[in-house]
N, C-alpha and C positions, 0 to 999 in steps of 0.2 A: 637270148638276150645278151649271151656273154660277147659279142658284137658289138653293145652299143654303150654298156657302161663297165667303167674299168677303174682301181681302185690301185692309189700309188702311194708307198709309203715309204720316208725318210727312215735309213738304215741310225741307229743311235744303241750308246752303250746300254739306254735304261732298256730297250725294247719295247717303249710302252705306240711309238706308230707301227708296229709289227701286229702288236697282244689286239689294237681295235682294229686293224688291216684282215687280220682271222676272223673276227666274229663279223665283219663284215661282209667280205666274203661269201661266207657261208651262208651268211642271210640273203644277199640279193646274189646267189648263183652264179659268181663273175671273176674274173679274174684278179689276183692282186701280185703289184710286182715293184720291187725297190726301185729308190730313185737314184743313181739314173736306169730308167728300166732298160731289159733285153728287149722286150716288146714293145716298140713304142704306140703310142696310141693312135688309131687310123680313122677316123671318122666315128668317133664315139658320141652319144648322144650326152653323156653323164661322167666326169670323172672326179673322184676324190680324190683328193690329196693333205695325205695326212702325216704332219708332222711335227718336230720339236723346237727346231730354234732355223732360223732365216741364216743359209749359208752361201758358199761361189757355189756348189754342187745343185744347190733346190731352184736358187734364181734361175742359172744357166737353162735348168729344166722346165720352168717357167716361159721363160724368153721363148723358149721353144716349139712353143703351143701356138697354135691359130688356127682357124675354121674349119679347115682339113680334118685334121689330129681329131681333134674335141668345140661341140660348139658350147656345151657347158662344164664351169671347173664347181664343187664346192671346197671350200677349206675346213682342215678339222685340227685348231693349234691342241697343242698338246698346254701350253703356257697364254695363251693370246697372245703371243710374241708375232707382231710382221702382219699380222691378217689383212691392214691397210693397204699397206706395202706390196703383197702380193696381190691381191683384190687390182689396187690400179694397175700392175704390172700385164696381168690378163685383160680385164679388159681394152688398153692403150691398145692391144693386138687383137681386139675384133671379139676375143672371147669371151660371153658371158659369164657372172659371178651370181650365181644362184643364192649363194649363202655360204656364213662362217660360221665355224663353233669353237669355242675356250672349252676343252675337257676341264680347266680350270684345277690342274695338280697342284699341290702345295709343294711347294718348295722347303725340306726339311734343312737343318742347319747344317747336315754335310752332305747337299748335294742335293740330288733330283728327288723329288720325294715319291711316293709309291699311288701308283695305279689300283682306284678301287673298283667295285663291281656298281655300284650307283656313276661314275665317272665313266665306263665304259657304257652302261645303261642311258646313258645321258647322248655319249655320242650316236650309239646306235638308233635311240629315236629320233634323232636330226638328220642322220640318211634317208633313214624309211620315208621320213618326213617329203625330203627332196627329191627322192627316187619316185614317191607315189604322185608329187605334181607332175612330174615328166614323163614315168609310163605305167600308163592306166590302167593297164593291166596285173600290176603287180600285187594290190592289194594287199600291203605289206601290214 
């Protein structure tokens, strides 16, 4: 399976698209790799992309997708920052938007606020979620 779903995650100081990039991972047996990845994605069936705030580095990587690469993206914001934003930017290029998720952090008074295990838990059932529509085998 690690052929057809791949799992990309925005490099940031908090770590927090890193920390759900691992547990993800691990869960659907697949690859994960920074953005802009070394591997780029080849005809994946499923790709996440998970990250914190809409930059030149995440757009550019964006842009870069079409039918080839990936024919499904989901989003997983860390803030709900941009999901729009990137959602149309995908599909304007062909690629379907299966689904977005807000981890929905709180934002503490100095700075990014902290990654809990219900907010991780949250995202990881909206993978399962969109990985089990698209392969039926997984039975996640």
């Amino acid at each position: 399976m690690a052929a057809k779903l791949q799992i990309e995650f925005q490099v940031t100081k908090s770590g927090h698209p890193l920390e759900i990039s691992d547990h993800l991972s691990s869960l659907l047996k697949s690859k994960s790799d920074q953005i802009p990845p070394a591997y780029m994605c080849n005809k994946e069936k499923l790709v996440f992309i998970i990250y914190e705030k809409v930059d030149k580095v995440l757009k550019e990587y964006i842009e870069s997708l079409n039918q080839e690469k990936t024919a499904n993206v989901a989003y997983i914001s860390m803030y709900g920052e941009g999901m729009d934003e990137l959602s149309s930017i995908s599909k304007g290029l062909g690629v379907n938007v299966v689904g977005t998720y807000n981890v929905g952090i709180k934002k503490g008074l100095f700075g990014k606020g902290k990654l809990t295990q219900e907010e991780i838990d949250g995202a990881v059932e909206f993978a399962k979620k969109e990985a089990n529509q698209l392969f039926e085998s997984l039975h996640l």
